[in-house]
VOBAPA-229751 format. One record per residue (C-alpha): residue number from 1; residue in three letters; chain; x, y, z. Coordinates in steps of 0.25 Angstrom, whole numbers, plus 5000, padded with zeros to 4 digits. Example, Ala and Ser with C-alpha at 12.3 -4.5 7.8 and 13.67 -1.06 7.14 Angstrom:
2
+-----+------+------+------+------+------+
! pos ! code ! unit !    X !    Y !    Z !
+-----+------+------+------+------+------+
!   1 !  ala !    A ! 5049 ! 4982 ! 5031 !
!   2 !  ser !    A ! 5055 ! 4996 ! 5029 !
+-----+------+------+------+------+------+
END
This chain:
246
+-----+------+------+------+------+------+
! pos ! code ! unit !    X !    Y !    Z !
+-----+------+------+------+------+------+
!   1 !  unk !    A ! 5048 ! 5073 ! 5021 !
!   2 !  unk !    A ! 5041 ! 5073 ! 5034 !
!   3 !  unk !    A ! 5029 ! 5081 ! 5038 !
!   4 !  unk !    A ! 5037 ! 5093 ! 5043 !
!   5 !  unk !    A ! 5041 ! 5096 ! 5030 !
!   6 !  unk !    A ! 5030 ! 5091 ! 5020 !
!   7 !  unk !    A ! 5016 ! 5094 ! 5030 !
!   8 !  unk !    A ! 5007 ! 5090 ! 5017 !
!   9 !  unk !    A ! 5002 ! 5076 ! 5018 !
!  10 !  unk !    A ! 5006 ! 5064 ! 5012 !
!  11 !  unk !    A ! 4995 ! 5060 ! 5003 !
!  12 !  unk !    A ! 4991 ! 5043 ! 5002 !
!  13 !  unk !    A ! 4978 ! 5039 ! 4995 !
!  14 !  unk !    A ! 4975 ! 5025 ! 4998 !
!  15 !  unk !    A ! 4968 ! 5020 ! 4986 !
!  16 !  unk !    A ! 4959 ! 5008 ! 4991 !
!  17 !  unk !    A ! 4954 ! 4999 ! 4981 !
!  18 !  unk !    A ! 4944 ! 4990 ! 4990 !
!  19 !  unk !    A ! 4944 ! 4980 ! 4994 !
!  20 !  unk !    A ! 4957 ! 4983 ! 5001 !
!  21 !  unk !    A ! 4967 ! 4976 ! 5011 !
!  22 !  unk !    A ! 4968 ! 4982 ! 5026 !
!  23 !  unk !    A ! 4981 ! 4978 ! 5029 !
!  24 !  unk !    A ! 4985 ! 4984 ! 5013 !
!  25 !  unk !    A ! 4980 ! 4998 ! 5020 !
!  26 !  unk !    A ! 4988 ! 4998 ! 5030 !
!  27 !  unk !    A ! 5000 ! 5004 ! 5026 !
!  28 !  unk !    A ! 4994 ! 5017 ! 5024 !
!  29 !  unk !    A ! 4994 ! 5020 ! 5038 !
!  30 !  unk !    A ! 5009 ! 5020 ! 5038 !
!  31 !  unk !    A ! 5007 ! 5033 ! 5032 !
!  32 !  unk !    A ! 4998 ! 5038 ! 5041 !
!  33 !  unk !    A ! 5007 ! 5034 ! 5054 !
!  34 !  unk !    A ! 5017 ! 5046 ! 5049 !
!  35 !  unk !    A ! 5008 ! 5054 ! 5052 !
!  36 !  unk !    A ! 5011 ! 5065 ! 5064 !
!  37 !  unk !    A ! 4997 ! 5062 ! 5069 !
!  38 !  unk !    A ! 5000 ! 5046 ! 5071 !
!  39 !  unk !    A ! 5014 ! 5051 ! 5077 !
!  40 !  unk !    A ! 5007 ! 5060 ! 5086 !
!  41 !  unk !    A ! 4997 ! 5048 ! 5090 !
!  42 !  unk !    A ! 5009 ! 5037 ! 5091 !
!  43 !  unk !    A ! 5017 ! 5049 ! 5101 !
!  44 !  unk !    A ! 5028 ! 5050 ! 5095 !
!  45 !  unk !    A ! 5039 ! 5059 ! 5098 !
!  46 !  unk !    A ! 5037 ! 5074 ! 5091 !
!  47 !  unk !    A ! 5047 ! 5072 ! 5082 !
!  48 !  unk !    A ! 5043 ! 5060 ! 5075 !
!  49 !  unk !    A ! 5028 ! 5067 ! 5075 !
!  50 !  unk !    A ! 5036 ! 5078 ! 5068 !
!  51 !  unk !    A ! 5038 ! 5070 ! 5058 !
!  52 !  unk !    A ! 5025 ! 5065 ! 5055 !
!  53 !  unk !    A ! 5020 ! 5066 ! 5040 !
!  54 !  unk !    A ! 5006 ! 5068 ! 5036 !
!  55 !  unk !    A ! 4998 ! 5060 ! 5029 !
!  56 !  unk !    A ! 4984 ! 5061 ! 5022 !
!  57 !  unk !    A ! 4978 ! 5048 ! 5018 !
!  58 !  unk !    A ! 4967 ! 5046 ! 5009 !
!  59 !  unk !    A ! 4959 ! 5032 ! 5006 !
!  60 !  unk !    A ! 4954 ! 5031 ! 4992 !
!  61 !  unk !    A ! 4944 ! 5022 ! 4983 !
!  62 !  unk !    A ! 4936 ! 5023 ! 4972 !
!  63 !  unk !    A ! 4923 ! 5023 ! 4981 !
!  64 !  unk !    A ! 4926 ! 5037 ! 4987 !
!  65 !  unk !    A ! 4929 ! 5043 ! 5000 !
!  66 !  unk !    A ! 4920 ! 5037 ! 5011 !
!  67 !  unk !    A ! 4918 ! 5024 ! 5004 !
!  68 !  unk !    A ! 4924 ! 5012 ! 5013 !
!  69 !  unk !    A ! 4934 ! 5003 ! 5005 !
!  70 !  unk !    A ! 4934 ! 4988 ! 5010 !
!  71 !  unk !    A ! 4945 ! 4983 ! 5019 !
!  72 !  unk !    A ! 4949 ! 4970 ! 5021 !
!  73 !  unk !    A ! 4946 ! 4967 ! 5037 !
!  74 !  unk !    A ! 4934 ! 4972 ! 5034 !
!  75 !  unk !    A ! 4938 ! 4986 ! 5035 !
!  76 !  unk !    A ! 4932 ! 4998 ! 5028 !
!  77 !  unk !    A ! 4942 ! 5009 ! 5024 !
!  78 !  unk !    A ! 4935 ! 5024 ! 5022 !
!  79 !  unk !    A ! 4939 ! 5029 ! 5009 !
!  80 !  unk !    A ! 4943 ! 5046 ! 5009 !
!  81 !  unk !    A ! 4943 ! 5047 ! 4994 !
!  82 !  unk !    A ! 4937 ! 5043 ! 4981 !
!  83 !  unk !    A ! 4948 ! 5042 ! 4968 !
!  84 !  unk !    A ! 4944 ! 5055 ! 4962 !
!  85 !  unk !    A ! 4944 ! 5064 ! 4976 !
!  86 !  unk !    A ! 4951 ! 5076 ! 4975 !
!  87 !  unk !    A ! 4961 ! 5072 ! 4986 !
!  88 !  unk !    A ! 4967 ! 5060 ! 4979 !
!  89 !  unk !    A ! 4968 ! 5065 ! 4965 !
!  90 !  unk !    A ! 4982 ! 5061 ! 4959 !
!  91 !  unk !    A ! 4991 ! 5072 ! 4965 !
!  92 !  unk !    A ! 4985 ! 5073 ! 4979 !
!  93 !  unk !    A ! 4991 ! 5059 ! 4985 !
!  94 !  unk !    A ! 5005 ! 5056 ! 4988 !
!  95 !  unk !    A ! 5003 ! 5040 ! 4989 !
!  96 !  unk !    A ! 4991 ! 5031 ! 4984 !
!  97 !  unk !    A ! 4991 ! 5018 ! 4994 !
!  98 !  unk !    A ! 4984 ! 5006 ! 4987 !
!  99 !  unk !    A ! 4981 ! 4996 ! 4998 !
! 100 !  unk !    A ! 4980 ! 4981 ! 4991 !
! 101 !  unk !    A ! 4965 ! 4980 ! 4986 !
! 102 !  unk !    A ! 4960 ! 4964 ! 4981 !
! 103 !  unk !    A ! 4970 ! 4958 ! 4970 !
! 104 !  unk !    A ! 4958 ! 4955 ! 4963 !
! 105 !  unk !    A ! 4952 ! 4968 ! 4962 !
! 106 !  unk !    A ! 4954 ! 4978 ! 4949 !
! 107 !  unk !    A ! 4954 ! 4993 ! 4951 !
! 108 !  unk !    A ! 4945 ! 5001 ! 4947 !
! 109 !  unk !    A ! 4950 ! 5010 ! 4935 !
! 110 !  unk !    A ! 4948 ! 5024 ! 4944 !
! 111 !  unk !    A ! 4957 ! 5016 ! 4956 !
! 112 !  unk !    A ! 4968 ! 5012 ! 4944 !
! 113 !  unk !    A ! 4967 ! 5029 ! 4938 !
! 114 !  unk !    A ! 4968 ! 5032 ! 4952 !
! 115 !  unk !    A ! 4980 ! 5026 ! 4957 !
! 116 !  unk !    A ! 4986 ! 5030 ! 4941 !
! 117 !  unk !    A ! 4984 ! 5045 ! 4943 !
! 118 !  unk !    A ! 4990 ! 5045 ! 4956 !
! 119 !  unk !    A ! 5002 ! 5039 ! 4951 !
! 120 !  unk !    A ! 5004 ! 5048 ! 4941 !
! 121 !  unk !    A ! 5001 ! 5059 ! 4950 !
! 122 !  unk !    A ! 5015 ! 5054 ! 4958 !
! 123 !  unk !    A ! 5008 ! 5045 ! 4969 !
! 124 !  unk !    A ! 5016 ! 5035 ! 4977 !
! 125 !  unk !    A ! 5008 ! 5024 ! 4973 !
! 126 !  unk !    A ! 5008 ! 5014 ! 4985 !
! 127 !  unk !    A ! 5002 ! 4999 ! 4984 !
! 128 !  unk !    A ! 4997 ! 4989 ! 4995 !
! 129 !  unk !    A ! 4997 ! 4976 ! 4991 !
! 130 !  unk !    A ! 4987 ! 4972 ! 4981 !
! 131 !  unk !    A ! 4985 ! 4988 ! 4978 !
! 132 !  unk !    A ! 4997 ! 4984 ! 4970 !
! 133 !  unk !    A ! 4983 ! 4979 ! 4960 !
! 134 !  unk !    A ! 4979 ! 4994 ! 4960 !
! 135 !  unk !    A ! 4993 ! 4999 ! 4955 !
! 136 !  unk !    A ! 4994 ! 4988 ! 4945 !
! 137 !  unk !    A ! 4981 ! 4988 ! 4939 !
! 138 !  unk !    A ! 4983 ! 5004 ! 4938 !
! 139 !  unk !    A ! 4996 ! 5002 ! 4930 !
! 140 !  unk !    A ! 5004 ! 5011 ! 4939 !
! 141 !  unk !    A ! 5015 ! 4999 ! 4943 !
! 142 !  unk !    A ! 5018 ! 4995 ! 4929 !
! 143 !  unk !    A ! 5034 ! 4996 ! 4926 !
! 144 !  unk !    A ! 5033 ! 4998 ! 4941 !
! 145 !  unk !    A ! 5041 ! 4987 ! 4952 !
! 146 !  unk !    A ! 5029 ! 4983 ! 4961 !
! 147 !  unk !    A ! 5024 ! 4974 ! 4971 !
! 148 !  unk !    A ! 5013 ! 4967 ! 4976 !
! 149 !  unk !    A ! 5007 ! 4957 ! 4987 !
! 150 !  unk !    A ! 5018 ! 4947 ! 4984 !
! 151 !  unk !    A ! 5009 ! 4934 ! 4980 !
! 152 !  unk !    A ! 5002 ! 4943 ! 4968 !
! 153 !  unk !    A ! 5015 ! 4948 ! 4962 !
! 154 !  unk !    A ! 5019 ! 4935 ! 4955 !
! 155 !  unk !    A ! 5004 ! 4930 ! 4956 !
! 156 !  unk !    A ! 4996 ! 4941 ! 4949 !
! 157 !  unk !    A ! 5003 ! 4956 ! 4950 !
! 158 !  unk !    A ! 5015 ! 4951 ! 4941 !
! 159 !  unk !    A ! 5006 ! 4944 ! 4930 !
! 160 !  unk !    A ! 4995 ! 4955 ! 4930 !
! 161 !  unk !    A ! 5004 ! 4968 ! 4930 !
! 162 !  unk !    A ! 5017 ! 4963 ! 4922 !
! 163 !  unk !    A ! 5021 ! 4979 ! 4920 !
! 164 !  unk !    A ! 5024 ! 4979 ! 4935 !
! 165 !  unk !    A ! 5036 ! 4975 ! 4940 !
! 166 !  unk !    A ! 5032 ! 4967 ! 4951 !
! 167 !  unk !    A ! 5042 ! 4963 ! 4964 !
! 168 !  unk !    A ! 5039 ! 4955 ! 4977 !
! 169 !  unk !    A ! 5043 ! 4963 ! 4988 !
! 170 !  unk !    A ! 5036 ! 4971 ! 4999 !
! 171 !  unk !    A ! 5035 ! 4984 ! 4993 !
! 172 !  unk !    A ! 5041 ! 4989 ! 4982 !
! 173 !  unk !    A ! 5043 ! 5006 ! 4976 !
! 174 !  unk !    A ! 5044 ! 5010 ! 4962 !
! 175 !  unk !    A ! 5044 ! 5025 ! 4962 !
! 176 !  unk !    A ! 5032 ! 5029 ! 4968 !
! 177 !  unk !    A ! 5025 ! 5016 ! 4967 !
! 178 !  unk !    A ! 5027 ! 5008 ! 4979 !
! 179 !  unk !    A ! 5019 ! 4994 ! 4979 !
! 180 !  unk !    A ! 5019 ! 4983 ! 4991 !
! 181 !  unk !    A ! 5016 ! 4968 ! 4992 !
! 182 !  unk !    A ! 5005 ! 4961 ! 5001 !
! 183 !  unk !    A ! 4998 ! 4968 ! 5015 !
! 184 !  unk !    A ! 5009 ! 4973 ! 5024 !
! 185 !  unk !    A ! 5020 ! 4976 ! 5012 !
! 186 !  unk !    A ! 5012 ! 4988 ! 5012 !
! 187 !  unk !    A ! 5016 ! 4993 ! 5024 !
! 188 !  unk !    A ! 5032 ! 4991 ! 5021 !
! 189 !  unk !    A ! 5030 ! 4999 ! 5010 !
! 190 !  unk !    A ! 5024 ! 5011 ! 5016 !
! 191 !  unk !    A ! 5034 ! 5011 ! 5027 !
! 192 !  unk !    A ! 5045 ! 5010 ! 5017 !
! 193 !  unk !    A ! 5037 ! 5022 ! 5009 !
! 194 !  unk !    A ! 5036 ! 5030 ! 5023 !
! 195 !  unk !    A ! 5051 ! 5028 ! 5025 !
! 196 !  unk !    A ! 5058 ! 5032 ! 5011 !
! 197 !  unk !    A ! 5048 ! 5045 ! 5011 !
! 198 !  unk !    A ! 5051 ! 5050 ! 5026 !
! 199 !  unk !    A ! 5062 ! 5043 ! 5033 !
! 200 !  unk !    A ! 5066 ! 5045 ! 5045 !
! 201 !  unk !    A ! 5059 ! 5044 ! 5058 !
! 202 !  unk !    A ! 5046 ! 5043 ! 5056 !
! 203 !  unk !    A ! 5044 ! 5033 ! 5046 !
! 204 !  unk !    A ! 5053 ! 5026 ! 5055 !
! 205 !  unk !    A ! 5044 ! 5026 ! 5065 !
! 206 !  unk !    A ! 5031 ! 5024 ! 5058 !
! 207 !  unk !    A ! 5035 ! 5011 ! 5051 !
! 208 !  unk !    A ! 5041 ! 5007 ! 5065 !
! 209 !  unk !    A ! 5028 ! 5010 ! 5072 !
! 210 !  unk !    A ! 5020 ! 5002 ! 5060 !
! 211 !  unk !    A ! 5033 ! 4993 ! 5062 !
! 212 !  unk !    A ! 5034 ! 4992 ! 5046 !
! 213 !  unk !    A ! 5044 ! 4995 ! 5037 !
! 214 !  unk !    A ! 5054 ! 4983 ! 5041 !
! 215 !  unk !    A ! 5052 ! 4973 ! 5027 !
! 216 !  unk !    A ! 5060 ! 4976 ! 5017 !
! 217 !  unk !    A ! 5054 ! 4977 ! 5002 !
! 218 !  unk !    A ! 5058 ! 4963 ! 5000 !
! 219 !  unk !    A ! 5051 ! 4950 ! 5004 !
! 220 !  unk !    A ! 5059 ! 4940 ! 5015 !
! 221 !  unk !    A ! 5056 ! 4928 ! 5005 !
! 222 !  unk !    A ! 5057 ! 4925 ! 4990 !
! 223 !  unk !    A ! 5045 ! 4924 ! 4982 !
! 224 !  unk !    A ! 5049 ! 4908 ! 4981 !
! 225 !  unk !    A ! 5047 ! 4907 ! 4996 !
! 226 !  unk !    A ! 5035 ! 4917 ! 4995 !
! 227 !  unk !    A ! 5028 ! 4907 ! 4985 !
! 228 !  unk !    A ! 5031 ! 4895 ! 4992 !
! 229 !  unk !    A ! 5023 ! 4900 ! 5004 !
! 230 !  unk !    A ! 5012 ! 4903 ! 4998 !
! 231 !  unk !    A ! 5011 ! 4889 ! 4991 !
! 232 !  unk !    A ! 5014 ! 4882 ! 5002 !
! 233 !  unk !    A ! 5001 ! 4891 ! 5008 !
! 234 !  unk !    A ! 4993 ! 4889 ! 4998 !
! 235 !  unk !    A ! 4997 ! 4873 ! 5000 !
! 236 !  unk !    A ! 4996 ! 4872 ! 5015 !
! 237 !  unk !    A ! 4981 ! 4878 ! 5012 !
! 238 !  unk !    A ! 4978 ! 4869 ! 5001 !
! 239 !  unk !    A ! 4982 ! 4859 ! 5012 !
! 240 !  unk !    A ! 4972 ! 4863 ! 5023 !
! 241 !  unk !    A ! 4962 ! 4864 ! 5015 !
! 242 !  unk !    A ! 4964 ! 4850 ! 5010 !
! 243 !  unk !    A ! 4963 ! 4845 ! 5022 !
! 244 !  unk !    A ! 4953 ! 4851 ! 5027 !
! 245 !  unk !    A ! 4945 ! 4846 ! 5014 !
! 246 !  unk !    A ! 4948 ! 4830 ! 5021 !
+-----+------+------+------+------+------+
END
C-alpha cells in the first residue's frame, strides 16, 4: 500500500550489537530512499514523489539513546533508543534490522529477550550477515529455513544451530523471517522486501537508482566451486607467506 493510502509510518528498529559491520548497515537506507523527502531531493517527477512512503527509523543498543555504537571504518553510529524505551517496545515496530555483529561475540540475554518479544509481537525479523548470530542465539530461527555469510553456514552456523534449517543462498524468506548471507546479500534482500510489499513504480525506481535488486536468491556457483576457491586462497597465502619466510 503506498503513502497515499496508509500516511502512518513504516516502523524499522535497527538492533546494533557493536561492534558492527558498515557496509552490513547499509541496506537500511533503501528504506529511507522511499521516502517523498529523498524523492523530492532526487527531483523526481510529482507522481513518482506521490507515491513516496514514510518511514521512521530508530537505532537501538543496550547502551541507550545517545550512546555511539562502534563501526567498522572507524565510524561511530549514534544510538536513538535504549531496549526498554517506550518507543520500541514489541508492538510499536514493524521491522527489527539486525546488521551483522563479530561472529565471535555472544548477545547479551536483554539483546536475545529483545529480539523474542518483538517476534512474538508479529515483527518482520530481518538479518544482515552475521546478525544471523543474534536471531540463532535468541532461538527464533529454529524449525525456521535460514541463511548466513555463506563460509559460516557449513563452517559453524550448521553445527552450532542444528534446529535451523540452514540454506546457501543470497537471502532467504520464512514467513516473516527474512535472513541474508555476507555484506551486500543484504541489500538484494531488502530490495526484494521493498518490491513484494509495494510494487510498482516506485520500488522500481528505488532499487534502480541504488542499482540493486538484479541477483537472484541463488548463488552463480556451487558450494564445490565455492570451496575450492577458498582453499586455493588460503594455499596461494600459505604460499606468499612461505616465500617470504626464505
Amino acid at each position: 500500500m503506498t503513502a497515499l493510502g496508509n500516511p502512518k509510518p513504516v516502523r524499522i528498529g535497527v538492533l546494533v550489537v557493536p561492534p558492527i559491520q558498515l557496509l552490513d548497515l547499509s541496506p537500511v537506507d533503501l528504506f529511507d530512499m522511499l521516502t517523498k523527502e529523498y524523492l523530492q531531493a532526487c527531483n523526481l517527477p510529482a507522481p513518482l514523489i506521490a507515491l513516496g512512503v514514510p518511514i521512521s527509523i530508530t537505532h537501538i543498543s543496550f547502551a541507550g539513546a545517545n550512546s555511539i555504537a562502534a563501526c567498522t571504518a572507524n565510524v561511530g553510529l549514534r544510538i536513538n533508543a535504549g531496549l526498554s524505551d517506550a518507543s520500541v517496545k514489541p508492538g510499536e515496530l514493524d521491522i527489527l534490522l539486525v546488521p551483522g555483529t563479530d561472529p565471535n561475540t555472544v548477545p547479551r540475554e536483554e539483546e536475545l529477550d529483545f529480539v523474542r518479544k518483538h517476534v512474538e509481537a508479529g515483527v518482520t525479523l530481518m538479518t544482515i550477515c552475521t546478525g544471523i548470530f543474534v536471531a540463532a542465539y535468541a532461538g527464533v530461527l529454529d524449525g525456521k529455513k535460514a541463511t548466513g555469510s555463506r563460509a559460516l553456514v557449513s563452517m559453524i552456523l550448521k553445527k552450532k544451530f542444528p534446529r535451523v534449517e540452514w540454506s546457501e543462498k543470497r537471502w532467504v524468506q520464512d514467513g516473516k523471517m527474512w535472513t541474508s548471507g555476507g555484506i551486500t546479500n543484504g541489500q538484494d534482500m531488502v530490495a526484494a522486501y521493498i518490491h513484494q510489499r509495494w510494487p510498482g513504480p516506485v520500488a522500481n525506481t528505488v532499487c534502480a537508482m541504488a542499482d540493486v535488486g538484479n541477483r537472484s536468491a541463488e548463488y552463480d556457483n556451487g558450494s564445490v566451486k565455492e570451496n575450492a576457491w577458498w582453499v586455493w586462497q588460503i594455499f596461494r597465502a600459505w604460499t606468499m607467506g612461505f616465500r617470504k619466510t626464505k
